[in-house]
MIZADREN-269137 format. One record per residue (C-alpha): residue number from 1; x, y, z. Coordinates in Angstrom, 2 decimals. Layout:
<rec num="NUM" px="X" py="Y" pz="Z"/>
...
//
This chain:
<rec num="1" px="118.03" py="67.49" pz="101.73"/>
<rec num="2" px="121.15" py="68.87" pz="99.87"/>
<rec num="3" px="121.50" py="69.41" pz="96.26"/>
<rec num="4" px="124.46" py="69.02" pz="93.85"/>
<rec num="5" px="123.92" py="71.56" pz="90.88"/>
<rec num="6" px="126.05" py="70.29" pz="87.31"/>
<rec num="7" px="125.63" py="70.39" pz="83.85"/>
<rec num="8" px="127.22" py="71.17" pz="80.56"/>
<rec num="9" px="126.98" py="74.18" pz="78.42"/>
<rec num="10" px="123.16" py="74.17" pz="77.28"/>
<rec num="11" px="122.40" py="76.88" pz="74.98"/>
<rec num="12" px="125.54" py="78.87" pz="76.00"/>
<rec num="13" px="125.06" py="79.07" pz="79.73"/>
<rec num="14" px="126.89" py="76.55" pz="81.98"/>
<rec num="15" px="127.81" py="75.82" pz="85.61"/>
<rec num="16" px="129.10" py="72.99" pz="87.70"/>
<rec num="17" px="129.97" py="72.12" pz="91.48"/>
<rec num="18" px="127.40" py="74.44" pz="92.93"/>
<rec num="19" px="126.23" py="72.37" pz="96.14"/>
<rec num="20" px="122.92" py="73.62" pz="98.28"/>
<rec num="21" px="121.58" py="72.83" pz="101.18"/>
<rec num="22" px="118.14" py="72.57" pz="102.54"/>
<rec num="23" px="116.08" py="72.25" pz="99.82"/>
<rec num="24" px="112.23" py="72.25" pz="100.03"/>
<rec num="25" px="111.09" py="72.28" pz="96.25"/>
<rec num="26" px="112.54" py="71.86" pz="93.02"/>
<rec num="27" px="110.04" py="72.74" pz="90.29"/>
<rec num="28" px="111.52" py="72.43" pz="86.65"/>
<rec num="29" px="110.84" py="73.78" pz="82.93"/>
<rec num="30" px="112.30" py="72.24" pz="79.31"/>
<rec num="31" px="115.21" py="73.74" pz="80.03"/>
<rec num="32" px="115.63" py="75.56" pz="83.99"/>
<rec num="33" px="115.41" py="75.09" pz="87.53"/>
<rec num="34" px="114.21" py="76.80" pz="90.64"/>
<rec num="35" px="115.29" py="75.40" pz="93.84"/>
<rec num="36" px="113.08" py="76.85" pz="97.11"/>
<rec num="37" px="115.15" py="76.46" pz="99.76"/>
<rec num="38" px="113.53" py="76.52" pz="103.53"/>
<rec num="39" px="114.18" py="80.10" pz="104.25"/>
<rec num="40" px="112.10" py="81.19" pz="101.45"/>
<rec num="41" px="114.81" py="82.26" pz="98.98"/>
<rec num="42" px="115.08" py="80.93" pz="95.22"/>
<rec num="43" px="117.95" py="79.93" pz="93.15"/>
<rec num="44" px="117.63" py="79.06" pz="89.53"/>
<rec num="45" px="119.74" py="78.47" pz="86.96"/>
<rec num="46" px="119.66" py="77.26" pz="82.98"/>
<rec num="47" px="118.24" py="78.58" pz="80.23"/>
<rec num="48" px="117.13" py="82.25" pz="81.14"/>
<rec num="49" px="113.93" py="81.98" pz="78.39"/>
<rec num="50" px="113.10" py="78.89" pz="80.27"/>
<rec num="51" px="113.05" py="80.46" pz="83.74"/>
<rec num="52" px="117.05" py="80.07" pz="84.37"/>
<rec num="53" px="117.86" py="83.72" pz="84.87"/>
<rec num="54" px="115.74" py="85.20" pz="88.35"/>
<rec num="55" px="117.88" py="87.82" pz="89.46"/>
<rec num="56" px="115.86" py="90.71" pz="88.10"/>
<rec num="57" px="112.88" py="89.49" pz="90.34"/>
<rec num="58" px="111.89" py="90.43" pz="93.90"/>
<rec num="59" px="111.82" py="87.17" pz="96.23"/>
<rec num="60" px="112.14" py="89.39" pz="99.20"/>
<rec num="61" px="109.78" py="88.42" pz="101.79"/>
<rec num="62" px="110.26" py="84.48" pz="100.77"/>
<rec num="63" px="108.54" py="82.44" pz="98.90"/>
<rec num="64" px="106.08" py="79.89" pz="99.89"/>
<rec num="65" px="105.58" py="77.99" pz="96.11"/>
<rec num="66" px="107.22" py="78.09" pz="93.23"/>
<rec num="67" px="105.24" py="76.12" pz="90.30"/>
<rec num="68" px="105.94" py="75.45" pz="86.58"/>
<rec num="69" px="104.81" py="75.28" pz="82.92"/>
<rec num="70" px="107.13" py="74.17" pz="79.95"/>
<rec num="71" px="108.96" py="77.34" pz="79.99"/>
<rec num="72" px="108.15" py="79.42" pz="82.57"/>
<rec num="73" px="108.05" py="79.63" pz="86.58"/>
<rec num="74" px="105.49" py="81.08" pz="89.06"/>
<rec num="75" px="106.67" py="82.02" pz="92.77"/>
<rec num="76" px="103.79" py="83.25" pz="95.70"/>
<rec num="77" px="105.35" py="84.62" pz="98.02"/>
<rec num="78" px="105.10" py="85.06" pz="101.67"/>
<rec num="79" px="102.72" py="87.83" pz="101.24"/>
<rec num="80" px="100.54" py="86.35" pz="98.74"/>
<rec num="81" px="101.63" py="88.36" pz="95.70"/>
<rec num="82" px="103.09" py="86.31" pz="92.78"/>
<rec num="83" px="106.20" py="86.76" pz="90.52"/>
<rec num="84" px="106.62" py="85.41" pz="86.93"/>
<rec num="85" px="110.01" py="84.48" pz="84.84"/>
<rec num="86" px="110.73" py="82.92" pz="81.94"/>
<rec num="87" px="108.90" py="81.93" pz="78.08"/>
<rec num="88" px="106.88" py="84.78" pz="77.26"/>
<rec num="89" px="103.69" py="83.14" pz="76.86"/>
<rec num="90" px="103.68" py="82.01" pz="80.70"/>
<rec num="91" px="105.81" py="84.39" pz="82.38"/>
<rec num="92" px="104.27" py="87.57" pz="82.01"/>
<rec num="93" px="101.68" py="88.10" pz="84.23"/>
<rec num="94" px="98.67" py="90.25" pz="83.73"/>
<rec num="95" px="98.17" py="93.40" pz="85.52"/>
<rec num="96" px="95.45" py="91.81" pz="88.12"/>
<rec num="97" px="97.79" py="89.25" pz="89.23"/>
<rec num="98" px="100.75" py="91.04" pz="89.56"/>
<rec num="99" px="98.22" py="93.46" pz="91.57"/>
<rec num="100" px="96.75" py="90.34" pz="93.40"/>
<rec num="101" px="97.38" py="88.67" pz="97.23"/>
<rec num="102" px="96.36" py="84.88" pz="96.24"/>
<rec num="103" px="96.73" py="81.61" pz="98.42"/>
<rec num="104" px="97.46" py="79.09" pz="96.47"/>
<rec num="105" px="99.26" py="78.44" pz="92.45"/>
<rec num="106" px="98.43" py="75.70" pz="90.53"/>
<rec num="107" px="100.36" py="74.77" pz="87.01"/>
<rec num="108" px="99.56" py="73.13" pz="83.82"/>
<rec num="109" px="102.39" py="72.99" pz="81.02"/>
<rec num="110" px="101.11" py="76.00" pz="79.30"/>
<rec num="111" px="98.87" py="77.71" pz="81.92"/>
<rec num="112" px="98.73" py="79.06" pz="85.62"/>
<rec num="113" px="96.20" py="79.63" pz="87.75"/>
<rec num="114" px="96.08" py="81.30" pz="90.75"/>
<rec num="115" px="93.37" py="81.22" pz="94.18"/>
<rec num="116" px="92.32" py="84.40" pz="96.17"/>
<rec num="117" px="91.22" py="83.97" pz="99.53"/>
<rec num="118" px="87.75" py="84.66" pz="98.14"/>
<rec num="119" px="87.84" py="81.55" pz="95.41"/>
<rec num="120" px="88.28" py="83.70" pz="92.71"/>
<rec num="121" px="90.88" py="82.70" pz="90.29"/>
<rec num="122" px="93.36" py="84.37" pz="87.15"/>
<rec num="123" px="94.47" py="82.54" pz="85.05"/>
<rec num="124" px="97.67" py="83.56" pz="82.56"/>
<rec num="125" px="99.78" py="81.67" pz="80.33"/>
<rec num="126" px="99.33" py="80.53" pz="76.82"/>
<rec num="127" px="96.34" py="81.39" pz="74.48"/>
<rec num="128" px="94.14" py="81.55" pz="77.42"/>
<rec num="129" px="92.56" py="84.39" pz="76.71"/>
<rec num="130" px="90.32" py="87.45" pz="77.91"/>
<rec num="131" px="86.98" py="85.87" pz="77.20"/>
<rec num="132" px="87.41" py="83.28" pz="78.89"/>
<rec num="133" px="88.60" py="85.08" pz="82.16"/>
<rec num="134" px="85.37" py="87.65" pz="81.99"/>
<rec num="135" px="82.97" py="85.08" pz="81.53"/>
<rec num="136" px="83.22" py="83.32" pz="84.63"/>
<rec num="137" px="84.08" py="80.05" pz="83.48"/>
<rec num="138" px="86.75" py="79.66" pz="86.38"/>
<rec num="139" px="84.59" py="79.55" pz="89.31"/>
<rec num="140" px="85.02" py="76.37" pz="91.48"/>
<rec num="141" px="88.01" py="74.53" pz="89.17"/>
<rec num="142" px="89.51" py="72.59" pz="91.56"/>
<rec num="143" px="92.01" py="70.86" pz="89.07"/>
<rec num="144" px="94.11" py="71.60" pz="86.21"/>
<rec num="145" px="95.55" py="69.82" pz="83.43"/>
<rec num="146" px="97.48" py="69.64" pz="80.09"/>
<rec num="147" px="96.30" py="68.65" pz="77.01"/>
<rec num="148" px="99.37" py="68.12" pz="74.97"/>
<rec num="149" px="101.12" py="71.44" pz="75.04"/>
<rec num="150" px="98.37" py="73.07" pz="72.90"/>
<rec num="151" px="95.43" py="73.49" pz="75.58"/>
<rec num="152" px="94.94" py="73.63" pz="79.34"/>
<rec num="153" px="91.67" py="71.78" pz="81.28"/>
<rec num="154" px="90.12" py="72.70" pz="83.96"/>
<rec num="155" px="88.05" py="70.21" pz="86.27"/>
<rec num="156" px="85.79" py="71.91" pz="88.21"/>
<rec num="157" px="84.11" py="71.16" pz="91.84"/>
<rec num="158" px="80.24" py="70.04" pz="89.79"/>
<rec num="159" px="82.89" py="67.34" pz="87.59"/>
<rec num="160" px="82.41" py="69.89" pz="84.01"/>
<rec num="161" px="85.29" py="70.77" pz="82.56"/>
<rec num="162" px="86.73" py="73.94" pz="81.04"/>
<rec num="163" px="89.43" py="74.43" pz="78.33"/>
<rec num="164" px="91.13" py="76.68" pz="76.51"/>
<rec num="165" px="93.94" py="76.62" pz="74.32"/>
<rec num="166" px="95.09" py="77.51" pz="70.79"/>
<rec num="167" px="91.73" py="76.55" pz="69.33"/>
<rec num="168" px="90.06" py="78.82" pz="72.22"/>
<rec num="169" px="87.92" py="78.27" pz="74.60"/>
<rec num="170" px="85.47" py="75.67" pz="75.40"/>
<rec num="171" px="83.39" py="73.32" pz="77.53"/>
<rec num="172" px="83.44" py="69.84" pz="76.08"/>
<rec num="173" px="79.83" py="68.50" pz="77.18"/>
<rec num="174" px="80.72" py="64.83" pz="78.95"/>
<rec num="175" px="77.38" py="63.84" pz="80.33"/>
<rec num="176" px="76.42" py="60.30" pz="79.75"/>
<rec num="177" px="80.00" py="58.69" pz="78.77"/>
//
């Protein structure tokens, strides 16, 4: 598949005419892009606080994934570590998983999550917090979810769920409905 990159001048960054070729993926934020393209490299472009500005980050290796929240992209790479760019909230990674080797990323529009070859997960992104990484509540999720843009759900493999968000966390109790 090719792609034909165009578009005005949002938020004082523009470009127009840029055609690529052999495009895998094409994950997007509010405001950015990240193309993969089959030999593992990334190009974004758009707003750079959206994920539209990559060229501080190290793709080298290729990437196998790119996934994305609202404002903010995930890559794993070849080599199962994992780089971050964009909105604050879910582009800065936390010192385990920039220090991880994962499998597999999974997005919500305020959250990431990301799989070890073991099943254990990290999560990062917005008011996830701490607490609920150190208590376990992770294990098995097999799913994840937005709730709005103010919370992130988690289904996991025995159907409970998980959440967090900016109320913090919790486990909504659905047995019998």
């Amino acid at each position: 598949p090719a792609l034909t990159r165009w578009d005005h001048n949002i938020v004082g960054y523009s470009s127009c005419g840029y055609f690529m070729t052999f495009i895998q993926l094409l994950p997007v934020t509010v405001l950015a892009f990240a193309a993969l393209k089959n030999d593992g490299s990334v190009v974004t472009w758009g707003a750079p606080s959206y994920g539209g500005y990559s060229d501080d980050k190290d793709f080298s290796g290729g990437v196998k994934s790119i996934h994305a929240t609202v404002s903010a992209f995930a890559a794993l790479k070849a080599d199962g570590s994992v780089v971050a760019w964009g909105g604050s909230y879910g582009g800065q990674l936390t010192q385990e998983v920039a220090e991880g080797r994962f499998e597999s990323i999974s997005s919500s529009d305020n959250a990431f999550i990301a799989t070890q070859s073991d099943s254990n997960k990290m999560i990062w992104g917005k008011s996830c917090s701490e607490t609920f990484l150190n208590n376990n509540l992770l294990n098995y999720v097999k799913s994840i979810y937005s709730v709005g843009n103010i919370s992130t759900l988690f289904l996991r493999e025995n159907g409970s769920l998980v959440g967090c968000g900016i109320y913090g966390t919790f486990a909504p109790d659905l047995r019998g409905r």
